[in-house]
C-alpha positions in Angstrom: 0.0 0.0 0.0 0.9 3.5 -1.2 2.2 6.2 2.1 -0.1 9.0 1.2 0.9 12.4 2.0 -1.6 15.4 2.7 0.6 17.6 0.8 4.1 18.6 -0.5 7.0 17.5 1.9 9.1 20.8 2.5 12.4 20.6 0.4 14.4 22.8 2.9 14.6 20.6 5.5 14.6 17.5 3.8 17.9 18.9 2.5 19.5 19.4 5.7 18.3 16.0 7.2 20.0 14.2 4.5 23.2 16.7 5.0 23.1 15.6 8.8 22.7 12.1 8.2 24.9 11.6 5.0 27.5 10.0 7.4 26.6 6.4 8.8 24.9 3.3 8.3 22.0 3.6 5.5 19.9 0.5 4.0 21.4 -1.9 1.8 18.2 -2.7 -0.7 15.6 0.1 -2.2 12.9 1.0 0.6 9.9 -0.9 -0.8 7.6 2.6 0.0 5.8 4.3 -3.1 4.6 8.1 -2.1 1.7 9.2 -2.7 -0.3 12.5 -3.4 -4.0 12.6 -4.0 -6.2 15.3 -5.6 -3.5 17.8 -5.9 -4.0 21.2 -7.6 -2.1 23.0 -10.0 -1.3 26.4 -8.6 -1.9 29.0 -11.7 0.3 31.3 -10.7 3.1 29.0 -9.8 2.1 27.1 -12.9 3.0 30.9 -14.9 6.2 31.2 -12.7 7.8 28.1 -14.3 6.8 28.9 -17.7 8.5 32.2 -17.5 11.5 31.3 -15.9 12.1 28.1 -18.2 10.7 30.2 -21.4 7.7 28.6 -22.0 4.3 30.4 -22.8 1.8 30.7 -20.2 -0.8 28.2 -21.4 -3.9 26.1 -20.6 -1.6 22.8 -20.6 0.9 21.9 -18.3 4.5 21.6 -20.1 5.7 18.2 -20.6 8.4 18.8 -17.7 5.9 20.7 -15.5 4.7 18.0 -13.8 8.5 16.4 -12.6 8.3 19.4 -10.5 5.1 18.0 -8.5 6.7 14.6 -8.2 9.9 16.0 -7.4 9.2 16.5 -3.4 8.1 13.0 -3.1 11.4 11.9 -4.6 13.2 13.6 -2.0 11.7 12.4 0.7 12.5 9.0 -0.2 16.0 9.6 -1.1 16.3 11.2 2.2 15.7 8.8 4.3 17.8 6.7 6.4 16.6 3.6 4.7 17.7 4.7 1.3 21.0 3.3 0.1 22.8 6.2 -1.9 23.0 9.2 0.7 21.5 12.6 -1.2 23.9 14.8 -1.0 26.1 14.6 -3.5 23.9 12.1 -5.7 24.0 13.4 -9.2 21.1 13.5 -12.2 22.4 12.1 -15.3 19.7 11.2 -16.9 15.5 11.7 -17.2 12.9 10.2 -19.4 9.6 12.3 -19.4 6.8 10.6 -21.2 2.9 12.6 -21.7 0.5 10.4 -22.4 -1.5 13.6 -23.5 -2.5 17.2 -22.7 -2.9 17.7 -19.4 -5.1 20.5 -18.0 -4.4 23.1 -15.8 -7.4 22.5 -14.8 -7.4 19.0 -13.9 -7.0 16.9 -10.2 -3.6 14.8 -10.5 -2.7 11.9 -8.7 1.3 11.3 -7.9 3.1 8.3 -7.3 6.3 8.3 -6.7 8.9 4.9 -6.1 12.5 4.0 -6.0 13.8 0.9 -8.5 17.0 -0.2 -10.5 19.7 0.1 -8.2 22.3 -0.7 -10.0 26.3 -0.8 -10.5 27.8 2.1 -12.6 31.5 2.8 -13.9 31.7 5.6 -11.6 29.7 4.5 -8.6 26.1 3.1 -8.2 22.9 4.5 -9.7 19.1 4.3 -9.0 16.1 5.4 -10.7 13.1 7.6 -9.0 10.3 6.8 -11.1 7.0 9.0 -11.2 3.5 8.3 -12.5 1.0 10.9 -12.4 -3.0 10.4 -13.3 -6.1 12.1 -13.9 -8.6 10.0 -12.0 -7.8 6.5 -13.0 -6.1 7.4 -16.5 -2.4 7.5 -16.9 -1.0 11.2 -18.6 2.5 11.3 -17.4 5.4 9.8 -16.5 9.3 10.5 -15.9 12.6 8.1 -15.0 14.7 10.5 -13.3 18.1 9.1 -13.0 20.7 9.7 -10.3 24.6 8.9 -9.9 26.6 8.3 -6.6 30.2 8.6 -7.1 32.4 6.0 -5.3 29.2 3.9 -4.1 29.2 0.2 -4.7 25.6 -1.5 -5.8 25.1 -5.3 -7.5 25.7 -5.3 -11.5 22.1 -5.0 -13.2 23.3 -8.2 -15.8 22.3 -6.1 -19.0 22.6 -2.6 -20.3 20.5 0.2 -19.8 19.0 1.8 -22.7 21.5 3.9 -24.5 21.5 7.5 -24.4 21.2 10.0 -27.1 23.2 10.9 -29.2 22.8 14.9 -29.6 22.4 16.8 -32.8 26.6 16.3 -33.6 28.1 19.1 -36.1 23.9 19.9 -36.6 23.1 23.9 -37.5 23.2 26.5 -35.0 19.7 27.3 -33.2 20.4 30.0 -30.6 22.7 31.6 -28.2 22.1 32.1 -25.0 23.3 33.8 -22.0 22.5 32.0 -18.4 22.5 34.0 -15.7 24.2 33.4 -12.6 20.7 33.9 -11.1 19.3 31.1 -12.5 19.6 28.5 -10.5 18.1 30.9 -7.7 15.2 31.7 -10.2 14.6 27.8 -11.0 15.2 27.0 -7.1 11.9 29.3 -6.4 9.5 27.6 -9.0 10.8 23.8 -8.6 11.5 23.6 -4.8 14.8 22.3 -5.6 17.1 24.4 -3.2 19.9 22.1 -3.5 22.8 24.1 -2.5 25.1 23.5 -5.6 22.8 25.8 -7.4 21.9 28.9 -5.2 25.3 30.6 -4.7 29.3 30.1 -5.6 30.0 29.4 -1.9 27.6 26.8 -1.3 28.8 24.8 -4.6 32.3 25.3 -3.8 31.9 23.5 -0.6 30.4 20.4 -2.8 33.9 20.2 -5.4 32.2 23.3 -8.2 34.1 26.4 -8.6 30.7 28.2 -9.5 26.9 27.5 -8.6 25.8 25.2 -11.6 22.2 24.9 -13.5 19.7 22.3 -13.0 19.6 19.9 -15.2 16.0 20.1 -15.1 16.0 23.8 -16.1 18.3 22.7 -18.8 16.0 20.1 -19.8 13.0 22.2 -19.6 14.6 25.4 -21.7 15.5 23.0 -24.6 11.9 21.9 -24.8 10.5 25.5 -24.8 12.7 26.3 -27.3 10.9 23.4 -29.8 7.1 24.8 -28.7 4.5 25.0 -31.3 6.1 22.3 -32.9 6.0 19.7 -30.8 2.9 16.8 -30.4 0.5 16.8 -27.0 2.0 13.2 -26.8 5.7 12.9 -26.9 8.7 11.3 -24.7 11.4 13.2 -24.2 14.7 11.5 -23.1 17.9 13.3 -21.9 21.3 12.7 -20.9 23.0 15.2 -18.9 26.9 15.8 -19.3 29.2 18.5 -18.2 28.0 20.6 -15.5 26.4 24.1 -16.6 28.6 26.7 -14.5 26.6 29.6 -14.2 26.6 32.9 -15.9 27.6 30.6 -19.0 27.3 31.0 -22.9 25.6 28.3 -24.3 24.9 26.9 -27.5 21.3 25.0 -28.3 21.2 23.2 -31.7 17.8 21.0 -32.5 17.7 19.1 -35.6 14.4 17.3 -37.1 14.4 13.4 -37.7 10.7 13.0 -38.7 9.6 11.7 -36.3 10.5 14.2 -33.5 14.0 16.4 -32.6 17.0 15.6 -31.7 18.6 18.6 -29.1 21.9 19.8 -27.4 23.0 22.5 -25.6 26.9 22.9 -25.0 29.3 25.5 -24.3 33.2 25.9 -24.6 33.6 23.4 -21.7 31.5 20.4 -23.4 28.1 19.2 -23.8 25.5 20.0 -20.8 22.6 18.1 -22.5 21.7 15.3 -25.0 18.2 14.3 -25.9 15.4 13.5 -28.1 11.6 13.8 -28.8 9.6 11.8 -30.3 
């Protein structure tokens, strides 16, 4: 049986009781617990907030990455707990799969679930996916595979491969410039909840190995996908592989290139590729 929550666990202090209990014994399996949110609300105005500060228009529907910010509270509080094998801080996002069923109303009552599976051996550690499924009533319109890397950890080998990643546009056409603020992972940090400290200020990151506060990867994710808007289907997945860490202010370049059936995207800057993905 689902935990059901009444609403929203507080990112804040989840943060700081993963920081105060990063150092000790943890679980050595997945927790078994799937999260749960019922009847939750999208909040207009917050809804508008994203869009602006991702470059989205302000619209009826929910963008196709909206919704990862409603499931992302419950994925913290499971990654947060003592029970969970990979301590938070420090875990990195290197990959998420968003798939939309269909449009999905402002308008409409959501239901969020939220698990933990796939712990599994990496190269450079261990890694784990939190997996989402969100519904209206009892139909299915979202889900999203958000991946997450600990460095140095040790977890059993899976036995196969993991789907590969994209591949990125290559030598593709120049799409846009863009200049990222050093405010923006402060500006993102407001709309999403995620106040990881790596993103909000050059001190905070240098303390976790950055010389500068970095961008989501989510915001990276979700400003690609704006960029392709008005051209893009009501159903669609949208896989991405993240790469070099976005420093922030940075200059970055976005190519996109059609394939027919969707886009290929990626956004990279004199220091490498930040992001790899596709649509279709």
């Amino acid at each position: 049986m689902p935990t059901v929550l009444k609403s929203a666990p507080r990112l804040g202090p989840l943060y700081l009781k993963a920081a105060l209990g990063a150092i000790g014994p943890r679980g050595r399996e997945l927790p078994a617990t799937e999260l749960m949110r019922e009847d939750v609300a999208v909040d207009l105005a917050h809804l508008a907030g994203y869009a602006h500060v991702c470059g989205f228009a302000v619209a009826d529907a929910l963008p196709a990455t909206y919704p990862h910010v409603l499931a992302f509270p419950l994925q913290v509080a499971l990654m947060a707990g003592r029970d969970f094998p990979l301590p938070l801080p420090g875990l990195v996002h290197v990959r998420n799969t968003i798939t939309v069923h269909r449009r999905i109303d402002a308008a409409e009552r959501l239901t969020v679930r939220v698990h933990a599976e796939g712990l599994t051996a990496h190269p450079k550690g261990a890694q784990v996916d939190l997996v989402a499924r969100i519904a209206a009533g009892d139909e299915p319109v979202w889900e999203g595979r958000s991946t997450y890397l600990a460095r140095g950890a040790s977890a059993p080998d899976a036995g196969q491969p993991r789907p590969a990643e994209p591949t990125g546009v290559g030598d593709g056409p120049l799409t846009a410039t863009w200049h990222v603020g050093s405010d923006t992972g402060r500006r993102y940090a407001r709309v999403s909840g995620d106040v990881n400290p790596i993103h909000l200020h050059p001190l905070t990151a240098k303390a976790f190995g950055f010389p500068r506060a970095i961008a989501h990867g989510m915001w990276t994710a979700a400003h690609a996908l704006a960029a392709l808007q008005g051209r893009l289907p009501d159903a669609l997945t949208y896989d991405v592989a993240f790469g070099k860490p976005l420093l922030l202010p940075s200059t970055v370049e976005l190519r996109t290139r059609s394939t027919g059936g969707g886009w290929d995207v990626d956004i990279r800057s004199k220091r490498g590729t930040h992001l790899r993905g596709t649509t279709r």
